[in-house]
C-alpha positions as CSV (number, residue, x, y, z in Angstrom):
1,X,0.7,-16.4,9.9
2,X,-2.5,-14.4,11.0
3,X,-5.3,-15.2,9.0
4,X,-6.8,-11.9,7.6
5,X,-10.4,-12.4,8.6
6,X,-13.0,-10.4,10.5
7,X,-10.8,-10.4,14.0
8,X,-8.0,-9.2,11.8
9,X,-9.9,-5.9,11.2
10,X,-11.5,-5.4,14.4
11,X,-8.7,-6.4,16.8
12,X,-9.6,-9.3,18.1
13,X,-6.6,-11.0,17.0
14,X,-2.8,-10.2,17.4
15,X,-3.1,-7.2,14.8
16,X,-2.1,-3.3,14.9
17,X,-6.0,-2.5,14.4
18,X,-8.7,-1.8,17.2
19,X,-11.7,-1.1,14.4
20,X,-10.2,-0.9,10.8
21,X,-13.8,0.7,10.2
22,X,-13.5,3.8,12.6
23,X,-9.9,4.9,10.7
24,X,-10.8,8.5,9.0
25,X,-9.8,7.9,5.6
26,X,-9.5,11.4,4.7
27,X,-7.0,12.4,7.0
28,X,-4.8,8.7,6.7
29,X,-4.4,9.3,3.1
30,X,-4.8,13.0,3.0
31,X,-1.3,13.1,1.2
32,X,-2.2,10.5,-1.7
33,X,-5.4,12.4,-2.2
34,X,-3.1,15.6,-2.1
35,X,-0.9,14.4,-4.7
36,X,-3.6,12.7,-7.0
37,X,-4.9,16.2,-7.0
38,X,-1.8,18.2,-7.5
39,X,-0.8,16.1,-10.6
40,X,-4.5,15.5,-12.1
41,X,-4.0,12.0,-12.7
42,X,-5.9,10.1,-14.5
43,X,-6.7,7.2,-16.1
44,X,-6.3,3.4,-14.5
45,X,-5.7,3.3,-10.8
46,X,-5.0,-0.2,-8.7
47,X,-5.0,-0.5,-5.4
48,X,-2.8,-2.9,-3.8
49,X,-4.3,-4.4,-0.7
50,X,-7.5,-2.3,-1.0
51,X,-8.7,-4.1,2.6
52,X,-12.3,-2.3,2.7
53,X,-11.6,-0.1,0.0
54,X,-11.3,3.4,2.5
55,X,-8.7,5.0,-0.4
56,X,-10.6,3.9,-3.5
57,X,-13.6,5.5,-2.6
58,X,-11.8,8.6,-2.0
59,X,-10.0,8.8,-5.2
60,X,-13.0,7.4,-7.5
61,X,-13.5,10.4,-9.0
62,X,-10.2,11.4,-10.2
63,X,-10.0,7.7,-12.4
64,X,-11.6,6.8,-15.3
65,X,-11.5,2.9,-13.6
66,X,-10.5,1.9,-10.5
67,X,-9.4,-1.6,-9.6
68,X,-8.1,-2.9,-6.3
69,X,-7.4,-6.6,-4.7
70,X,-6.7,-8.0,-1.3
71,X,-5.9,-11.5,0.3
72,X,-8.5,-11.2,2.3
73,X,-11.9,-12.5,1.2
74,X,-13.7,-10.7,4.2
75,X,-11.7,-7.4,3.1
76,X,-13.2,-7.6,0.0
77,X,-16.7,-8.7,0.7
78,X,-16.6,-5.0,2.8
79,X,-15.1,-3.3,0.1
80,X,-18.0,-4.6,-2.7
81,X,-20.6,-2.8,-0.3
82,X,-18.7,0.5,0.1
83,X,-17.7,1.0,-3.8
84,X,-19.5,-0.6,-6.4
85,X,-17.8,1.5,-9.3
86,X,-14.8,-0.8,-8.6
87,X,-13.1,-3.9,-9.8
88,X,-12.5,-5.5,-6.5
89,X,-10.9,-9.1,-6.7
90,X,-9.5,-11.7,-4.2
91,X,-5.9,-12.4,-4.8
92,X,-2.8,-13.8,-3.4
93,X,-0.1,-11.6,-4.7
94,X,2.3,-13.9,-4.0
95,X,0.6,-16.5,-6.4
96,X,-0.3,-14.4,-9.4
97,X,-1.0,-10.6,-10.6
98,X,-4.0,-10.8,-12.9
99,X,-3.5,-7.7,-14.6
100,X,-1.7,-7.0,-17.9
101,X,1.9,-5.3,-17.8
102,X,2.2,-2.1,-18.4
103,X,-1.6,-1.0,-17.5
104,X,-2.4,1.1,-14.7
105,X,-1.6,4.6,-14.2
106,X,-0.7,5.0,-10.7
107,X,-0.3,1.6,-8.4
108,X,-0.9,2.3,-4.6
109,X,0.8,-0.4,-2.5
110,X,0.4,1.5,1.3
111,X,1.6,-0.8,4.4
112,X,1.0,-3.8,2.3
113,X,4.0,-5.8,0.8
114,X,5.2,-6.3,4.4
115,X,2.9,-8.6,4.5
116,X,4.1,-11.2,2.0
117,X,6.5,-13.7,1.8
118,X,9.1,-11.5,-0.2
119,X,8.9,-7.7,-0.2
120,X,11.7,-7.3,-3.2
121,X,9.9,-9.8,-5.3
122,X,6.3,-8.3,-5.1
123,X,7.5,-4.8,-5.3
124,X,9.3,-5.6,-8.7
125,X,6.0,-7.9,-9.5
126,X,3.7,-4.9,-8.9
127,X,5.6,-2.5,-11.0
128,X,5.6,-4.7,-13.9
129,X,1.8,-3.7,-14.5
130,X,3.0,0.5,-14.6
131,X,3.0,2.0,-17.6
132,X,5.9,3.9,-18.6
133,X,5.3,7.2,-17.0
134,X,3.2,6.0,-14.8
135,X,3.3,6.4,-10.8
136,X,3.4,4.3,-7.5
137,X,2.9,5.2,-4.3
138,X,4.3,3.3,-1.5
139,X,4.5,3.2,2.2
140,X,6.0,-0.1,4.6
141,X,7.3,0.0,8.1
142,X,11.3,-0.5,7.8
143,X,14.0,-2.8,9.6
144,X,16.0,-0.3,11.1
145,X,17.2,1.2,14.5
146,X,13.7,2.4,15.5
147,X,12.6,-0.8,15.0
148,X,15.1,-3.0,16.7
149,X,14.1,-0.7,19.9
150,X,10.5,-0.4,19.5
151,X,9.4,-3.0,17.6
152,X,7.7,-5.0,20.3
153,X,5.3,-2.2,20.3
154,X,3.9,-3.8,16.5
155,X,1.4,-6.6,17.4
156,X,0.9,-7.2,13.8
157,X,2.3,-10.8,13.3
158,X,1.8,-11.2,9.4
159,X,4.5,-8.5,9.0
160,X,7.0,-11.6,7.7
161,X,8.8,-9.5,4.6
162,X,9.8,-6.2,6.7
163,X,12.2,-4.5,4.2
164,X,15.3,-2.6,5.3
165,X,16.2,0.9,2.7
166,X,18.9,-1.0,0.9
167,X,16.3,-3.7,-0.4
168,X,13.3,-1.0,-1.5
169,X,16.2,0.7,-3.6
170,X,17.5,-2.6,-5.1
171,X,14.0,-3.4,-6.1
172,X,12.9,0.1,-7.4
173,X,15.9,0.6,-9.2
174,X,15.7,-2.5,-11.3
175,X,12.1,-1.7,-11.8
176,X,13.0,1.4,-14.0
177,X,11.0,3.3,-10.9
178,X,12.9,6.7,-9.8
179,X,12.2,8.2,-6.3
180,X,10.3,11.4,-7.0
181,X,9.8,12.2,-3.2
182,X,10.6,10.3,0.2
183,X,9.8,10.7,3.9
184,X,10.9,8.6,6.5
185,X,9.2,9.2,9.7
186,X,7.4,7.3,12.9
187,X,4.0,7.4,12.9
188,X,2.3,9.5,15.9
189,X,-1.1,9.8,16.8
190,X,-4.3,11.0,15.0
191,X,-2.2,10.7,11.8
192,X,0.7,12.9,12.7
193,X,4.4,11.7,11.8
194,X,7.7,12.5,13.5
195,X,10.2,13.4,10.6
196,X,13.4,11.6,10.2
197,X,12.8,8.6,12.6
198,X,13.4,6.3,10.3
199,X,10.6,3.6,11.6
200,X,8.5,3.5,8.5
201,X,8.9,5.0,4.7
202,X,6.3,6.4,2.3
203,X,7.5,6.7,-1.5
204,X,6.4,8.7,-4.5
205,X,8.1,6.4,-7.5
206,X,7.7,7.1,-11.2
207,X,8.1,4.5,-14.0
208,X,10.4,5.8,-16.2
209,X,12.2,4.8,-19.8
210,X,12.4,2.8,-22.1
C-alpha cells in the first residue's frame, strides 16, 4: 500500500498527483463552497482526509470550529502551517474515530474512503459522528463500466476499497443518511466533469430521524 508521504503529494511515487500544492482550491471545491453558502451552515465542520487542509481554509469562516484529520503525518504537518484556527490530528480511520457521535454539522469525506481497507464500514463509521440534521458531503471514484475500461489510466495504488453504487446506498441507507443531490460524472480537465459517465460519484447526504 503507498505510503502517504511527501512523494505521495508531489508525484514522485505511483499516485494520481503531480504537485498536490499547485491544485486551485477554489475552483476543485467550488461546489462545496457553493453549497456551504447556499444553505448558511454553521456550526462544527470535520474534514475527512483534510491532506493539506486546501478545503478547510476555504470554509473557515462559515464554522464556528473546524476540525479535520488525515493518515498522513506529512499531510498534516502542511496543513498546521496553512490553518492554524483548526483542529488538525493524525488518524487512521480505520483504527479509531476520536470524535463524539452525533457532533459535527456537516462531515466532508471527498475522494477519501477509497482509500481504506473498507469503504461500507468507514462511511457508516463517519456518519455516526452527524448530528441528526446534519450533512455529508461525499465524492469516490466508482467500480463500474468506466472503470473496467479506463482504469489503467488511475496510478493511484492505495485506492484498495473502490466502492460500486449498490454498496454507497447499502451503507447510507443504514446510516439514516438520505441522498439530497447526486452527480455521477468523469472527471475532465481544469476541474470540468462529463455528466452521466458514471466513473466517479459526488453526494449531498443528510442525517435524518430519529
Amino acid at each position: 500500500m503507498t505510503d502517504f508521504n511527501r512523494d505521495y503529494y508531489y508525484g514522485r511515487k505511483k499516485s494520481n498527483y503531480a504537485n498536490y500544492e499547485t491544485i486551485d482550491a477554489h475552483e476543485k471545491f467550488r461546489r462545496v463552497i457553493h453549497f456551504i453558502r447556499g444553505m448558511e451552515l454553521g456550526g462544527r465542520y470535520l474534514d475527512a482526509g483534510c491532506a493539506f487542509g486546501l478545503l478547510l481554509e476555504k470554509v473557515l469562516p462559515y464554522f464556528e470550529e473546524v476540525f479535520g484529520f488525515d493518515i498522513s503525518p506529512f499531510a498534516i504537518s502542511k496543513a498546521e502551517k496553512r490553518i492554524k484556527e483548526a483542529d488538525l490530528r493524525i488518524v487512521d480511520i480505520n483504527e479509531h474515530l476520536p470524535y463524539e457521535d452525533k457532533s459535527f454539522d456537516l462531515i466532508t469525506a471527498l475522494d477519501v474512503l477509497e482509500h481504506t481497507t473498507s469503504f461500507e464500514h468507514n462511511l457508516v463509521k463517519l456518519a455516526g459522528k452527524l448530528k441528526w440534521g446534519g450533512y455529508m458531503i461525499l465524492s469516490t471514484p466508482l467500480n463500474s463500466w468506466p472503470r473496467k475500461i479506463f482504469g489503467f489510466l488511475d496510478r493511484d495504488d492505495s485506492h484498495i476499497s473502490v466502492p460500486d453504487l449498490r454498496t454507497i446506498y447499502r451503507a447510507v441507507y443504514s446510516s439514516n443518511l438520505k441522498v439530497v443531490k447526486q452527480e455521477t460524472y468523469t472527471s475532465l480537465p481544469r476541474y470540468m466533469r462529463l455528466p452521466m459517465v458514471p466513473a466517479e460519484t459526488e453526494m449531498i447526504l443528510r442525517k435524518v430521524g430519529p
